[in-house]
C-alpha positions as CSV (number, residue, x, y, z in Angstrom):
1,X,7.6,17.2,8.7
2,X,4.1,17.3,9.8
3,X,4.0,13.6,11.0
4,X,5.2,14.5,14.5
5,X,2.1,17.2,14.6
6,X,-0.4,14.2,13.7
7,X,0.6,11.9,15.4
8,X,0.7,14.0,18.5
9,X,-3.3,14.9,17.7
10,X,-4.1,11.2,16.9
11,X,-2.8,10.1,19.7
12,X,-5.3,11.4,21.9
13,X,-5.6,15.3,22.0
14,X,-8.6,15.1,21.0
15,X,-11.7,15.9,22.9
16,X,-14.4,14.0,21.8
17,X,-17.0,12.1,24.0
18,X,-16.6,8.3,24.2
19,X,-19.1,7.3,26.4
20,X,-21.5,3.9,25.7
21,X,-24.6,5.4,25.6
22,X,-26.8,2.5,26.8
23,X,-28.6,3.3,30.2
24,X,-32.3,3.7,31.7
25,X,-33.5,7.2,31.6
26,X,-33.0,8.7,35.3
27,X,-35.0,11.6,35.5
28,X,-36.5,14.4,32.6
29,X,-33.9,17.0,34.2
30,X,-30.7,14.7,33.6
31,X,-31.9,14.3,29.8
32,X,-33.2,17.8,29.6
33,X,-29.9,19.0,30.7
34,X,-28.0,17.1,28.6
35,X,-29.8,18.1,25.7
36,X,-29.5,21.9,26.1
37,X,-26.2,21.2,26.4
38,X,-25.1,19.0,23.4
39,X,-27.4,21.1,21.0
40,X,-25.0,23.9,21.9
41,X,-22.1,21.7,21.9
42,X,-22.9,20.3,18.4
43,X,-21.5,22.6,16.3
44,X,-18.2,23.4,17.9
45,X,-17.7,19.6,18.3
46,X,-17.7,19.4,14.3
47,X,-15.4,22.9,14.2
48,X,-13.0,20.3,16.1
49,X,-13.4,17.4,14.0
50,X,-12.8,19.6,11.2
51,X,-9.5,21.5,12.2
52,X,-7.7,18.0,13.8
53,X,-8.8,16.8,10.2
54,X,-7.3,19.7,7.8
55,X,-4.3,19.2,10.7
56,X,-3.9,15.5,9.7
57,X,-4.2,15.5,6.0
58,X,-2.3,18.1,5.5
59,X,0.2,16.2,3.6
60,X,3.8,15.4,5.0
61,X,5.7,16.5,2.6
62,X,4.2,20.3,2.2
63,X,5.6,23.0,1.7
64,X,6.4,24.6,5.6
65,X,4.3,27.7,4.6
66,X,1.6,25.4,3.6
67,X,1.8,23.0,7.1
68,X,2.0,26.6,9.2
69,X,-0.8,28.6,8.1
70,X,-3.2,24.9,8.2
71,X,-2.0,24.4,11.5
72,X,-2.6,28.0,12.4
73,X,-5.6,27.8,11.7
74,X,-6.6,24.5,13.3
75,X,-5.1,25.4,16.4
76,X,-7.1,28.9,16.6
77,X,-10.4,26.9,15.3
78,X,-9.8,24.4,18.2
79,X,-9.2,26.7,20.6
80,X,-12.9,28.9,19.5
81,X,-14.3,25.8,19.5
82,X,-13.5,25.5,23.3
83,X,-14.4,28.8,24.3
84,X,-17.6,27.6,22.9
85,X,-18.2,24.6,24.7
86,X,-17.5,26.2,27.7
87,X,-20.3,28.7,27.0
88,X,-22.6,25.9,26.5
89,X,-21.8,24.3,29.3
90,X,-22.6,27.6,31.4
91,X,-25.6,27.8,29.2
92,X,-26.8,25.1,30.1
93,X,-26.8,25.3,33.9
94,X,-25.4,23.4,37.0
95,X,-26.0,19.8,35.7
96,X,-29.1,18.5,37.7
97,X,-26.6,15.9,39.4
98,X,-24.7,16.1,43.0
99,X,-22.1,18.4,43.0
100,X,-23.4,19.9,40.0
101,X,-22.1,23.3,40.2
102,X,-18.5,22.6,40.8
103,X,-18.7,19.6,38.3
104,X,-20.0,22.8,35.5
105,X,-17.2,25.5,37.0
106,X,-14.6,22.9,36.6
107,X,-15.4,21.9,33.0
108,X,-15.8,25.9,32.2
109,X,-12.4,26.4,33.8
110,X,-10.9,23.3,32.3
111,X,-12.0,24.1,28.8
112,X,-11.1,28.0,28.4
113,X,-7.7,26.9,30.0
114,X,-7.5,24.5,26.9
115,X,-8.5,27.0,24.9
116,X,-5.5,29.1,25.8
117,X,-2.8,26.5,25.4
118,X,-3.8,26.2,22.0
119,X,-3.5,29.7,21.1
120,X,0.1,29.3,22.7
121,X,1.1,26.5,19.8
122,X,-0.9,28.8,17.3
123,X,1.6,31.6,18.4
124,X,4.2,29.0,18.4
125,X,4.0,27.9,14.9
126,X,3.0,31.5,13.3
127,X,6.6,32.5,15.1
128,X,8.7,29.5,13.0
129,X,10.4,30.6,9.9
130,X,8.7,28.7,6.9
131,X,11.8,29.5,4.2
132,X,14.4,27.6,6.4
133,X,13.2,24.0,5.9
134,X,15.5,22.6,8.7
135,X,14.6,25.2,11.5
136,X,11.0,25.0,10.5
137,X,10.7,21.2,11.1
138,X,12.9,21.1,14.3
139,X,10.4,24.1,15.5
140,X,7.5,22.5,14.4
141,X,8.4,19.5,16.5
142,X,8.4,21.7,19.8
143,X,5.2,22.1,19.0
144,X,4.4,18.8,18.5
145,X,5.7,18.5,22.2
146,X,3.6,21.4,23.6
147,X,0.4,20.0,21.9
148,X,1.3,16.2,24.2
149,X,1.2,18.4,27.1
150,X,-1.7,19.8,26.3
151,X,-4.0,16.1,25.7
152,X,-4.3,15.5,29.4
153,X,-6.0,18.9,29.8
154,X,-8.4,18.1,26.7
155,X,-9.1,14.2,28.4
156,X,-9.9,16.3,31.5
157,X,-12.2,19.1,30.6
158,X,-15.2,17.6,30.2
159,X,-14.5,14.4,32.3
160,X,-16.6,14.6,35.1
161,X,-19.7,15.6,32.6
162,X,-18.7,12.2,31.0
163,X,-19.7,10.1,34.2
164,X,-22.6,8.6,35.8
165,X,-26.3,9.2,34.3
166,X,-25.1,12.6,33.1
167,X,-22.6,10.9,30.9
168,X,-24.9,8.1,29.7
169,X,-27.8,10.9,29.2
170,X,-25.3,12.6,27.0
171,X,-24.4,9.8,24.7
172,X,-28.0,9.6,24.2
173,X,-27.7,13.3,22.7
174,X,-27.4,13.2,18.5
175,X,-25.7,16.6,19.5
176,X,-22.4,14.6,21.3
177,X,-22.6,12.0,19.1
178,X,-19.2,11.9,17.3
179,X,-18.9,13.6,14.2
180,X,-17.6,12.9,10.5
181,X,-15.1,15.7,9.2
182,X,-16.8,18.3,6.7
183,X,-13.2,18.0,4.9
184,X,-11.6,14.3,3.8
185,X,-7.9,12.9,4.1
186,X,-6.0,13.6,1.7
187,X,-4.5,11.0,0.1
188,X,-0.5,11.2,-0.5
189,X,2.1,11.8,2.1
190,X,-0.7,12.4,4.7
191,X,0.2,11.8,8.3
192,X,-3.1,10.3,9.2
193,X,-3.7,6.6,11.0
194,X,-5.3,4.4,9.1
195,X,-9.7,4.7,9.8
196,X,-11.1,3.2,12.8
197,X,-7.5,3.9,14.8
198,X,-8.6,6.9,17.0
199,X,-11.6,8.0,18.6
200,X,-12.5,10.0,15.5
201,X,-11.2,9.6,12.0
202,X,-11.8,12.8,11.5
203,X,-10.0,13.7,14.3
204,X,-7.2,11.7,13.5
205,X,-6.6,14.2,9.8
206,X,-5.0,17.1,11.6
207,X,-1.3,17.3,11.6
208,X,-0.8,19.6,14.2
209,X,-2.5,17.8,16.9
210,X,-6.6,19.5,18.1
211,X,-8.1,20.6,18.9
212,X,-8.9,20.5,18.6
213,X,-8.6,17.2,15.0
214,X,-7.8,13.5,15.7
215,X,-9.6,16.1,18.3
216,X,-9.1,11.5,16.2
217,X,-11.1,9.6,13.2
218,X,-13.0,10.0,9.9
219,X,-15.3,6.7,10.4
220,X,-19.0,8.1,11.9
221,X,-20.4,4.7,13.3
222,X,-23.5,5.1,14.7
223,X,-23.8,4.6,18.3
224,X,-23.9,6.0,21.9
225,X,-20.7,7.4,21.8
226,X,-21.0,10.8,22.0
227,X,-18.1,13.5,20.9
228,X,-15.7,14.7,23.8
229,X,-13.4,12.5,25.0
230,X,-9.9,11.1,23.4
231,X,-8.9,8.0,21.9
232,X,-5.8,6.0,22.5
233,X,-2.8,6.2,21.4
234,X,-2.7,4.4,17.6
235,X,0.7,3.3,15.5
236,X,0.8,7.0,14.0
237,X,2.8,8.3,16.7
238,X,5.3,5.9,15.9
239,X,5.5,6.5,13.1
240,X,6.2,10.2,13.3
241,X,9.5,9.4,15.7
């Protein structure tokens, strides 16, 4: 019943940075900049991580009350999480960068307008009627649906932060480094992709899709990828068809 929800958040609605952090330092600012802003963003990356994972190991065959009030709660974690990062990102400043202003209002916009389409499938699945297995699932799959719509709007909010030397100063950042889920898989009838299959295994845990989280994977390899961008799409959407 929840498979649809994971697979939706595995498959990329997720936002986690990806970048390759291997680049020559161009300028104090750029780095300065980036690390105001992913010592702010740290925290609400790992809320993320941590709702797409309770999402995705919430086990499959749970009871409906069980899958609604985890995936509740993802979805409004998620959706703080952004409001968050879009503080930071204002906290922060105009990025030291050209069109810096405009690249910082955009990603503010972007992300409290993400914010708010999660709260929609957090209203969406607190409205479904948990004691009518049937309805519950066939409702729970609309918001499966909503939650696809939403991944191009978390690939897009912080995309233009992601390029050029403000992207690689970022993956330098421990702070936008992707993150390990405080909270494991669980184990039997979970909906989550096998490790190493989305951005972020502990991303890839959540069942309702946040994010968010796949916002993708449980494996926390060291490396210049920092934490807001999403993975591709992995063999659990298929098999929540």
């Amino acid at each position: 019943m929840n498979k649809k929800l994971a697979a939706a958040l595995s498959g990329g609605a997720v936002l986690v940075l990806a970048l390759s952090g291997c680049s020559d330092d161009e300028g104090d600012k750029v780095g300065d900049w980036a690390k105001t802003f992913c010592d702010q963003a740290k925290p609400q990356i790992q809320k993320r991580a941590d709702a797409h994972q309770i999402i995705i190991s919430t086990a499959a065959d749970s009871k409906p009350a069980e899958i609604q009030a985890a995936d509740s709660k993802a979805f409004q974690d998620i959706a703080n999480a952004d409001r968050a990062l879009a503080k930071a990102v204002e906290g922060a400043g105009a990025p030291p960068v050209e069109n810096g202003q405009k690249i910082q209002q955009d990603a503010i916009k972007e992300l409290n307008a993400t914010a708010v389409a999660y709260e929609g499938l957090k209203k969406q699945v607190d409205a479904l009627d948990p004691t009518n297995q049937q309805k519950f699932a066939d409702g729970l799959q609309g918001v499966a649906d909503g939650l696809t719509r939403i991944e191009k709007m978390d690939q897009n909010a912080l995309s233009k932060l992601e390029e050029g030397e403000l992207g690689q100063a970022m993956a330098k950042q421990p702070g936008c480094q992707k993150p390990t889920a405080s909270t494991p898989p669980k184990a039997s009838g979970s909906a989550s992709p096998k490790p190493g299959s989305t951005s972020s295994d502990s991303d890839k845990g959540s069942d309702a899709g946040s994010d968010a989280g796949s916002d993708e994977g449980t494996d926390s390899e060291p490396s210049g990828k920092t934490s807001t961008k999403p993975s591709k799409k992995t063999s659990a959407s298929k098999s929540a068809e």
